[in-house]
C-alpha positions in Angstrom: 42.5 101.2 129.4 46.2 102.6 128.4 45.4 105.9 127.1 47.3 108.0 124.2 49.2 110.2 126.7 50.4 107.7 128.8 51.6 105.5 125.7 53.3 109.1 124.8 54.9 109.6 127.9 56.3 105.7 128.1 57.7 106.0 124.8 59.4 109.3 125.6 60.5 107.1 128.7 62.3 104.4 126.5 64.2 107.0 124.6 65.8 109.0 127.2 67.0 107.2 130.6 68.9 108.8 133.3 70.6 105.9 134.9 72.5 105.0 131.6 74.6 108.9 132.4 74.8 107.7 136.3 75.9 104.0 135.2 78.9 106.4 132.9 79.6 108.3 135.8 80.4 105.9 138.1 82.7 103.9 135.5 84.5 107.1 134.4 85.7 107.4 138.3 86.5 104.0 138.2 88.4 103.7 135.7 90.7 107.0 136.4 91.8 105.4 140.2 92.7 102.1 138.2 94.5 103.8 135.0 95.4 107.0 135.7 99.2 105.6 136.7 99.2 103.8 133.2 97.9 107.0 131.5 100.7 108.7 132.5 103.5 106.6 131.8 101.7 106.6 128.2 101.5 110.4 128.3 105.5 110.7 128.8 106.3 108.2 125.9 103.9 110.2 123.6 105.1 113.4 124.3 108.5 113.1 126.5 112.0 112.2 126.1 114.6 110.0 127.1 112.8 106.7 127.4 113.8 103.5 126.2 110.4 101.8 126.6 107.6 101.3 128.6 109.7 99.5 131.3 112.3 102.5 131.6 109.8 105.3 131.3 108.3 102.9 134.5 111.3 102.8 136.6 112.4 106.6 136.0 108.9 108.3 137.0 109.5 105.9 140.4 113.5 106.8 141.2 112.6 110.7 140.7 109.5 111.5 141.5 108.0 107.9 143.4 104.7 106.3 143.4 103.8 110.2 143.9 104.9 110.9 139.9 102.5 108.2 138.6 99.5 110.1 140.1 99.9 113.7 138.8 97.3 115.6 137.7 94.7 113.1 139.1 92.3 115.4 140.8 91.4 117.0 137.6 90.8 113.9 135.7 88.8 112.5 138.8 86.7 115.5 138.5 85.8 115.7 135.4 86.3 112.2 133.5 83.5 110.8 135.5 81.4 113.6 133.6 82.9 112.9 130.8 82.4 109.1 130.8 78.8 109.9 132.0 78.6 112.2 129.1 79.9 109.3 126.5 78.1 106.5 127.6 74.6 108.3 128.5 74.5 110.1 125.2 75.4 107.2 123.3 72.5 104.7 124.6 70.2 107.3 124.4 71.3 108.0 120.7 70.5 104.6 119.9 67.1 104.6 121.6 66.6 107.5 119.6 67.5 106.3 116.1 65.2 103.0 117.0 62.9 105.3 117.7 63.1 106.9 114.4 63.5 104.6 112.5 61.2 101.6 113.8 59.1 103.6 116.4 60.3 101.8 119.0 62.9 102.8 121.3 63.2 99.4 123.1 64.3 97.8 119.5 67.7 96.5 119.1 69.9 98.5 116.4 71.5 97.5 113.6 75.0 98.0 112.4 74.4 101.1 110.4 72.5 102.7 113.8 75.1 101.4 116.3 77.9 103.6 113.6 76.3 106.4 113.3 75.6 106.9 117.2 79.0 105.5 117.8 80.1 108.5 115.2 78.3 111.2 116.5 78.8 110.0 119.9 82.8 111.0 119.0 82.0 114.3 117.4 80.2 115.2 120.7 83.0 113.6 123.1 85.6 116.2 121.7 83.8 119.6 122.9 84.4 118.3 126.4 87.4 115.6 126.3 89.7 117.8 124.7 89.9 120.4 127.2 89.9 118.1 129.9 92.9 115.8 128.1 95.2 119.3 127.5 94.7 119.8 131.4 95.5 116.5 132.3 98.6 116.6 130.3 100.1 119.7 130.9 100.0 119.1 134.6 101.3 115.4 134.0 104.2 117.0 131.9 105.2 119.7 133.9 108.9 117.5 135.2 109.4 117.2 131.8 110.7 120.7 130.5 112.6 120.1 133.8 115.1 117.0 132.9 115.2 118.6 129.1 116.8 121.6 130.1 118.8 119.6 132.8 120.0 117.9 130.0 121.4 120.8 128.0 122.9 122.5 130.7 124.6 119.3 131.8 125.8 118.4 127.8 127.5 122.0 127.3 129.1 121.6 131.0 132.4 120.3 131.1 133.3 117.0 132.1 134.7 118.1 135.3 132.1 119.5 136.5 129.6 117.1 137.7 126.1 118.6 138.2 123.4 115.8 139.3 120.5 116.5 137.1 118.0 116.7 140.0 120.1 119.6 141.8 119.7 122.0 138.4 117.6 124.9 139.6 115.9 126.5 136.6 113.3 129.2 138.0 109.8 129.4 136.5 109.4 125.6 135.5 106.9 124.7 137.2 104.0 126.4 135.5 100.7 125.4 136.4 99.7 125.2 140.5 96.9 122.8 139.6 94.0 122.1 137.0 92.5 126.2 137.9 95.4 127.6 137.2 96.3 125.6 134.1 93.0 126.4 132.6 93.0 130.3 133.6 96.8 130.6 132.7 95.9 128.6 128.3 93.1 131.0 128.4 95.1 133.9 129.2 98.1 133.2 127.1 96.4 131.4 124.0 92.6 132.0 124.1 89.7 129.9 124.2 91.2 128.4 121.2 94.6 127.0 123.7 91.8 124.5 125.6 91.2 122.9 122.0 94.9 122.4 120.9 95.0 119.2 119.5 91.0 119.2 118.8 91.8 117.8 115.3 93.9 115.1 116.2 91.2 114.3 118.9 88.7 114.0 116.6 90.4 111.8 113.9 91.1 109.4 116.8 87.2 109.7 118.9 84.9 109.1 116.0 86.5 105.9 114.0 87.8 104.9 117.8 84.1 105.1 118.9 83.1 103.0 116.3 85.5 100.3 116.4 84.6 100.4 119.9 81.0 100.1 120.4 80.2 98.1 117.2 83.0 95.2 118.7 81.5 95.9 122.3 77.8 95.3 121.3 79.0 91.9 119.2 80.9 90.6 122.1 78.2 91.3 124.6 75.8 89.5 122.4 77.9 86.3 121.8 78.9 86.1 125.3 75.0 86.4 126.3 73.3 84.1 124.0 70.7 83.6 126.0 70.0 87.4 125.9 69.3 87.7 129.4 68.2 91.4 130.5 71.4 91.1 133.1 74.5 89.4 131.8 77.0 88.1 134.0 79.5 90.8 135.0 82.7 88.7 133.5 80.9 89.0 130.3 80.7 92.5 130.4 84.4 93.2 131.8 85.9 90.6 129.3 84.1 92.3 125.6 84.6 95.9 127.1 88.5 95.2 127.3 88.5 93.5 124.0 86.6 96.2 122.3 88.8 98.5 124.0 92.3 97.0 122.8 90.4 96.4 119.0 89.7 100.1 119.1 93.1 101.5 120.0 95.3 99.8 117.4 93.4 102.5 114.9 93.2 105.3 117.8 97.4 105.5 118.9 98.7 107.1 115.9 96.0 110.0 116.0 96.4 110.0 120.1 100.4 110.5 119.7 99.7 113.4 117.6 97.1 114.6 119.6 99.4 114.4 123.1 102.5 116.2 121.8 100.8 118.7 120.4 98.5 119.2 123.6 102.2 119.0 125.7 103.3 121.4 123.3 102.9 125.0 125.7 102.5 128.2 123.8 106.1 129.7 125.2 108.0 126.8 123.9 105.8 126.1 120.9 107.7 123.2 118.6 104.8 122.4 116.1 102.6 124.6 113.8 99.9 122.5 113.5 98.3 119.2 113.1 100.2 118.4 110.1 103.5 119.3 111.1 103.2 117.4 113.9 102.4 114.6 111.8 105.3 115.0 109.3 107.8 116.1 112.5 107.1 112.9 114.3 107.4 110.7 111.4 110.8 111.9 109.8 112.2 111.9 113.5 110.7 108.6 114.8 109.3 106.6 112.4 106.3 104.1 113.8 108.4 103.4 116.4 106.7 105.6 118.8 103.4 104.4 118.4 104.4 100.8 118.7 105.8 101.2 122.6 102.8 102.9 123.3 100.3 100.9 122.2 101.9 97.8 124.2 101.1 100.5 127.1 97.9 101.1 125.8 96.9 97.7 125.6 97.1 97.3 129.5 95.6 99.9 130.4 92.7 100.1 128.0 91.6 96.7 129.0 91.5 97.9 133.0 89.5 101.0 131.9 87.4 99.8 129.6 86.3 96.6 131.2 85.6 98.9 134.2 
């Protein structure tokens, strides 16, 4: 006969499950080997300058800096991404075992919409304390060229015509910043704080918890209609194909707040360009228009449906 306590102990079982933060893990590693190249060409035309489009932006990171270029600042992401991921995806799932829990006293029972929102929401409240560090990292070390061919630039545009100076041969000392992910991080919290690793935390957060949402809601509604037999294990194509839909439905809301939240990330304390959130906001638009956001979501689109339907 099943006693109390082990009734207890299976329900505290069905709430909290380790292999859904190892499942996260894996895919979070995954998914950086197979988008980190399209990451970065999107992290350029959020926050760099002189490219056309995505095609351009392409074809410039490979005649300067080749295939090498498309990989910076890969270790960091590979490092901590998959915790991240693991993080996201284990915290959600157990979220919703523990609102069914709550609310029906049964962890194993499926939620509705207004449970899949709110762990979705907090799920993107909790993503930010890690992701945004992690994202400023990323970017600054993906970024570092950049400061490069901008000052390049200038010196070449108040040089006279005569003299031809190939941009690549402009030696301006102290560029290169950041060594690797250590020294980025020790070198923000020296020069701006523990503050510096959340720079663009605002931005992140008005583009994690509605992204979230209009992620896992769209992910859970696909899965279902593609599995309407409701089999405990659905076929793999099923799950690949409704986590890249739910991933491109998700980013048309998320690029606008993820521009914002790039450049202001890219923006380094000693050639600080924007004041805040706002500005950037304001800065971007009068500048730019929508434009931005437009080229980058084409690049978005590609590579959120490799990451998210791995």
């Amino acid at each position: 006969m099943t006693t109390k306590r082990e009734l207890a102990a299976a329900s505290k079982r069905t709430c909290f499950r380790l292999d859904d933060f190892i499942a996260g893990w894996i895919g979070g590693a995954s998914s950086v080997v197979v988008g980190h190249p399209l990451d970065t060409v999107k992290t350029r035309l959020q926050a760099g300058k002189g490219y056309k489009n995505t095609l351009h932006c392409v074809l410039t990171i490979y005649r300067k800096e080749t295939v090498a270029g498309f990989f910076k600042g890969m270790s960091f992401p590979l490092a901590s991404i998959t915790v991240y991921n693991s993080m996201v995806f284990g915290f959600f799932s157990n979220t919703q075992r523990l609102i069914s829990k709550c609310r029906y006293g049964d962890g194993r029972h499926p939620c509705g919409m207004l449970d899949l929102t709110m762990a979705s929401m907090l799920t993107g409240l909790v993503s930010v304390g890690m992701g945004a560090p992690v994202d400023l990292v990323k970017i600054r070390l993906q970024m570092q060229t950049q400061p490069v061919l901008a000052e390049n630039l200038h010196l070449a545009s108040n040089t006279s015509s005569s003299a031809s100076i190939p941009l690549h041969t402009v030696d301006i000392p102290g560029q290169r910043t950041y060594r690797g992910p250590i020294h980025c991080i020790s070198n923000i919290l020296q020069t701006e704080g523990i503050q510096g690793l959340y720079r663009g935390g605002g931005a992140m957060l008005m583009r994690d918890v509605p992204g979230y949402v209009l992620y896992f809601i769209p992910y859970t509604i696909f899965c279902d209609l593609l599995n309407p037999d409701g089999k405990a294990n659905p076929h793999p194509g099923s799950i690949w194909l409704a986590g890249g839909l739910a991933g491109s439905i998700s980013w048309v809301t998320a690029t606008p707040a993820d521009v914002v939240k790039s450049r202001m990330q890219a923006d380094a304390q000693l050639q600080r360009k924007y004041k805040g959130m706002l500005h950037c906001i304001i800065h971007s638009y009068r500048s730019e228009g929508l434009q931005p956001s437009m080229d980058i979501l084409k690049t978005k689109w590609s590579w959120q449906e490799l990451e998210h339907s791995v």
